[in-house]
C-alpha positions in Angstrom: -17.0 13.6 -10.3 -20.0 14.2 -12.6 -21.8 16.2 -10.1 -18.9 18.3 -9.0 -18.7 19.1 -12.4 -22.4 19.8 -12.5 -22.3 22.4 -9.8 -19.0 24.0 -10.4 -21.1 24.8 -13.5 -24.0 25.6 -11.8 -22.0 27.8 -9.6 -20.4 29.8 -12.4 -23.5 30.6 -14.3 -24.8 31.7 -11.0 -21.9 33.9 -10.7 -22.9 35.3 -14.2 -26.1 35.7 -13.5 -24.8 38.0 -10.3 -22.7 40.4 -12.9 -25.1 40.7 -15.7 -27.5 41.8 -12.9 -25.3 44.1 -11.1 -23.6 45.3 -14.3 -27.6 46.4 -16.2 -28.4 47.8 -11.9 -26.0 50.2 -12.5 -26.2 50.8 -16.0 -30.1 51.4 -15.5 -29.5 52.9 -11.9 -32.4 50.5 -10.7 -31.8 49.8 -7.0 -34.2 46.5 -6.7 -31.8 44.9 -9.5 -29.5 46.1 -7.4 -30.8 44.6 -4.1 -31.8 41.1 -6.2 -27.9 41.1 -7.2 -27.0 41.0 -3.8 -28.9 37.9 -3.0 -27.6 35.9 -6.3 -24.1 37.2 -5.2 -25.0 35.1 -1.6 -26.2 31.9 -3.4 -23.6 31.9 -6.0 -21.2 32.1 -2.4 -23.2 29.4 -0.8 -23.1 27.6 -3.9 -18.9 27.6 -4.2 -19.1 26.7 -0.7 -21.4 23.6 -0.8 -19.2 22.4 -4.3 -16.2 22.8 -2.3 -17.5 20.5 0.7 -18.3 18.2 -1.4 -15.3 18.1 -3.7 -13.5 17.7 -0.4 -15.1 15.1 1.2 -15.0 12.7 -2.2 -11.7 13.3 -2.2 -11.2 12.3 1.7 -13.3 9.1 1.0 -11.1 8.1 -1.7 -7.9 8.8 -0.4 -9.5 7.1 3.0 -10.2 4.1 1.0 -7.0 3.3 -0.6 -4.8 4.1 2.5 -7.3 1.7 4.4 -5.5 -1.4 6.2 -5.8 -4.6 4.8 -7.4 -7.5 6.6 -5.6 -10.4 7.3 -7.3 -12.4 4.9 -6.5 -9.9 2.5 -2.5 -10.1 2.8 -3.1 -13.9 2.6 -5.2 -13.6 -0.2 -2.4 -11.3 -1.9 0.6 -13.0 -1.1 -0.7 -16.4 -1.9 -4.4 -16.5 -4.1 -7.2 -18.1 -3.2 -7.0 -20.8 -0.8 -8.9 -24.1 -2.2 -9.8 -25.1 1.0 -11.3 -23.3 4.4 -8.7 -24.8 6.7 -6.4 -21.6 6.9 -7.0 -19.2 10.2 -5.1 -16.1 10.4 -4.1 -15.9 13.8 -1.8 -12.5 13.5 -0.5 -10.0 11.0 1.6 -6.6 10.1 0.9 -5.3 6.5 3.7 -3.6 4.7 2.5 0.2 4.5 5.0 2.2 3.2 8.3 0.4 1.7 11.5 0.7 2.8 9.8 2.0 6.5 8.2 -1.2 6.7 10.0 -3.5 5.0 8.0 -6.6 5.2 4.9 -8.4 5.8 4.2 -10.4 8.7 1.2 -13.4 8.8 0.9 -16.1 11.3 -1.8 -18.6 10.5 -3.2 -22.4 10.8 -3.4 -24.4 8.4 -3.5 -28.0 6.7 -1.1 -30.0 5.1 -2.9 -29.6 1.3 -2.9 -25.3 1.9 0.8 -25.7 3.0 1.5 -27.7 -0.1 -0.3 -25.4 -2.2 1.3 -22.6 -1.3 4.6 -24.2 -1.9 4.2 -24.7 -5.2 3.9 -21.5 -6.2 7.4 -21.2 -6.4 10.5 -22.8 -6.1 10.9 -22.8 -2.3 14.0 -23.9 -0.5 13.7 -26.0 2.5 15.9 -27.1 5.7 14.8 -28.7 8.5 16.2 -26.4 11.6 16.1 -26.7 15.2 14.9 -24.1 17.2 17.1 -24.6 20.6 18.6 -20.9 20.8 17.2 -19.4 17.6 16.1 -15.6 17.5 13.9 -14.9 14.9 11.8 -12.2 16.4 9.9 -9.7 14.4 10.3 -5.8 14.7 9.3 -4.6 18.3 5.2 -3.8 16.8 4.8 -7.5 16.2 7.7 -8.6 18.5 4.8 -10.5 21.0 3.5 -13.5 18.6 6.1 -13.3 15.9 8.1 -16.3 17.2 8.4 -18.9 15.0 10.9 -20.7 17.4 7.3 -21.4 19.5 6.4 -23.7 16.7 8.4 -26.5 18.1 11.7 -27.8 18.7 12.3 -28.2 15.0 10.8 -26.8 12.2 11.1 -26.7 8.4 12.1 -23.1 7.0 11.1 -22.5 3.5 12.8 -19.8 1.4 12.0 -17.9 -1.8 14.6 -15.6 -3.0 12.3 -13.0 -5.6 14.6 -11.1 -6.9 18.2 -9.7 -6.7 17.6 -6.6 -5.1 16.7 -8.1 -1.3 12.9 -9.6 -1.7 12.3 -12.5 -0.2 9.8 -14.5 1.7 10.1 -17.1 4.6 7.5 -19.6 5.5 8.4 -21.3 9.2 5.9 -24.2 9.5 5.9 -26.5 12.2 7.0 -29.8 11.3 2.8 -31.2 11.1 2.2 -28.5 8.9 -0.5 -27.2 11.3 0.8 -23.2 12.0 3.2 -21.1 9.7 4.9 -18.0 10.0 5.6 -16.0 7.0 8.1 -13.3 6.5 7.4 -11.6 3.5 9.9 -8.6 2.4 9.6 -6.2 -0.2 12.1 -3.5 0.1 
């Protein structure tokens, strides 16, 4: 930001420079001030251009930056902290974008016993024990291809945290060795 500064400055007194110049040409009819007028007219232009450019493309690179997609690792990181140990593999994701479009995360991972249990204590987390004979619990049609958390096993244990009033939530379907999880994440 300091340097845009610096040359919309720089551009300016250039552009005063230009009208003192053309102003005394004309007031002392001398054509070279003139002519040399002219040419600070063309860099003060060049200047404004070159300040704009570069104004523009900062601002690309930060908007670029914070509209980037997250990693998986980040989601994880997000949703749950650091892990303790380096058990956890993130097999598949969808990151929430833009709420109420996208109105949840998505994360399928491995992991161990001692991450699971971690994670569940970062809240107070509701559990059944469900089988999975005839259960649908597909994702949206983007992720529709690995979210299956009925391809954990023939039962599973389905862990529920209710945020808020206002419809946040999160799932966690682990198979029953605690070895891959599904999590359902929604923000709305």
């Amino acid at each position: 930001m300091k340097e845009i500064i610096q040359l919309t400055l720089i551009s300016g007194l250039t552009f005063l420079i230009f009208l003192v110049m053309l102003i005394l040409g004309f007031a002392q009819k001398n054509k070279p001030l003139k002519l040399i007028s002219v040419f600070v007219f063309l860099a003060f232009i060049g200047l404004s251009c070159f300040t704009v450019i570069k104004f523009l493309t900062k601002s690309y690179n930060k908007v670029t930056g914070l509209v980037k997609p997250r990693t998986g690792e980040e989601i994880y990181k997000a949703l749950f902290g650091n892990t303790k140990t380096d058990c956890v593999k993130i097999l598949n994701y969808q990151d929430q974008v833009v709420p109420k479009i996208d109105y949840a995360i998505w994360l399928h991972f491995e992991t161990c016993p001692s991450e699971l249990n971690r994670i569940l204590s970062l809240h107070e987390y509701k559990s059944k024990k469900v089988s999975t004979k005839g259960w649908i619990t597909d994702g949206p049609s983007v992720n529709e291809k690995w979210f299956k958390p009925k391809n954990l096993g023939d039962s599973i244990i389905v862990f529920e945290f209710k945020k808020d009033e206002y419809g946040n939530w999160q799932w966690i379907y682990s198979s029953m060795d605690s070895g891959r999880v599904f999590v359902e994440d929604v923000a709305d």
